[in-house]
C-alpha positions as CSV (number, residue, x, y, z in Angstrom):
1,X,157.9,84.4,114.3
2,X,157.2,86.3,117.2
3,X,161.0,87.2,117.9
4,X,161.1,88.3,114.1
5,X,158.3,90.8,114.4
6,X,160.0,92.1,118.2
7,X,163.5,92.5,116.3
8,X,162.4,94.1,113.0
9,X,160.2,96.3,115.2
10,X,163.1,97.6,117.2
11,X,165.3,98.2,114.3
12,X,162.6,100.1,112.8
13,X,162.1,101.9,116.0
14,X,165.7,102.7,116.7
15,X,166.8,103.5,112.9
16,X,163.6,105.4,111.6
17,X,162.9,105.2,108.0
18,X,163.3,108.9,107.0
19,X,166.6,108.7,108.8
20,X,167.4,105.0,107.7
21,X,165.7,103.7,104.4
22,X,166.7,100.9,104.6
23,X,165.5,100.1,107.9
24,X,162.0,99.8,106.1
25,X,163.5,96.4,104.4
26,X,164.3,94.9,107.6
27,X,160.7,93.9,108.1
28,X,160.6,91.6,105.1
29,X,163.9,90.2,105.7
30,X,163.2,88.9,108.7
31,X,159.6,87.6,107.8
32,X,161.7,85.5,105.0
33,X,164.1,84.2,107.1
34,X,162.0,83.1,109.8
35,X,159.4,81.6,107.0
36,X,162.7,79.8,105.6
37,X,163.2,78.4,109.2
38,X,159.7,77.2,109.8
39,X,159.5,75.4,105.9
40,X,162.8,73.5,106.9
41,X,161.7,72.9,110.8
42,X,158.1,71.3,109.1
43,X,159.7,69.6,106.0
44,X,159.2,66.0,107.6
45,X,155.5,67.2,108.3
46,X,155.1,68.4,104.5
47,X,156.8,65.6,102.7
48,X,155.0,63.0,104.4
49,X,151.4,65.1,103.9
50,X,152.4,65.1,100.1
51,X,153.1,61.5,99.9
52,X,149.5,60.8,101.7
53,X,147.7,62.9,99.6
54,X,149.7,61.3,96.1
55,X,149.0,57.3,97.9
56,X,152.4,56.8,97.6
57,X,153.2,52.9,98.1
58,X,154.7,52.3,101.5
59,X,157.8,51.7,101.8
60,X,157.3,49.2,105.0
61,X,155.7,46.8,102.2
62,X,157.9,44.9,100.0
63,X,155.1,44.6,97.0
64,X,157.4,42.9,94.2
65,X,157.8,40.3,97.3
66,X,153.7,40.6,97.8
67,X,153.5,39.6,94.2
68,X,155.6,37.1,94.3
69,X,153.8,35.1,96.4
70,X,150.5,35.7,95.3
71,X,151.1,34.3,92.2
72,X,153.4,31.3,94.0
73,X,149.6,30.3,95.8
74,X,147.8,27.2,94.5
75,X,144.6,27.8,93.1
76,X,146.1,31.7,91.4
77,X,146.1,31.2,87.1
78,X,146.5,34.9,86.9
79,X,147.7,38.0,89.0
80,X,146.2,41.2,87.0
81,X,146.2,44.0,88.5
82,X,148.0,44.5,91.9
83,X,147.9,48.3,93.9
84,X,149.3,49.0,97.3
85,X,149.3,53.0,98.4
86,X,148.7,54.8,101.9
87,X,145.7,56.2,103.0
88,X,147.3,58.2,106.0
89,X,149.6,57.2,108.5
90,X,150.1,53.7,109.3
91,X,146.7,53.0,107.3
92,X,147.4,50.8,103.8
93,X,145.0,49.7,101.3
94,X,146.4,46.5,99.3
95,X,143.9,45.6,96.4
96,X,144.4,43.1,93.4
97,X,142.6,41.3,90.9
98,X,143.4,37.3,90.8
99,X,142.0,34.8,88.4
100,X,141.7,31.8,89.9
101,X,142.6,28.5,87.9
102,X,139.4,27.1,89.3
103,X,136.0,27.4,90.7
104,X,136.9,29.7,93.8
């Protein structure tokens, strides 16, 4: 961002507005560009913060496979409610309700 302010700056500095008008556009053009480059640069960084902050399931956990099994156990009549979402990085929360087919 740095560089963008440095360049527009000069350009503004060697073509002066009265002279140049449309040196005074030069400023915001660059200030778009360069916030173009850091939201693509920090996309990895902003997807996965969305997908936090929504506890999106993980995709490292194979919950049909989870479900699967749980209801496979001895002991499991029912399987009724079954969430799995991410708290933050590498930090999942699994929780489900099982009705057992006898006195647990």
């Amino acid at each position: 961002m740095s560089v963008g302010v440095v360049i527009s700056s000069g350009v503004i500095y060697f073509f002066p507005v009265k002279q140049n008008p449309w040196s005074k556009y030069f400023d915001p053009a660059c200030t778009l560009v360069f916030s173009v480059i850091i939201c693509y640069t920090c996309k990895a960084t902003l997807f996965n913060s969305i997908f936090i902050l929504m506890e999106g399931a993980p995709a490292a956990i194979d919950v049909e496979a989870l479900e699967r099994d749980l209801k496979n156990m001895d002991g499991v009549k029912e399987l009724k409610e079954l969430h799995c979402w991410s708290l933050s990085r590498g930090k999942n929360v699994f929780v489900a309700k099982i009705v057992a087919s006898d006195d647990p």
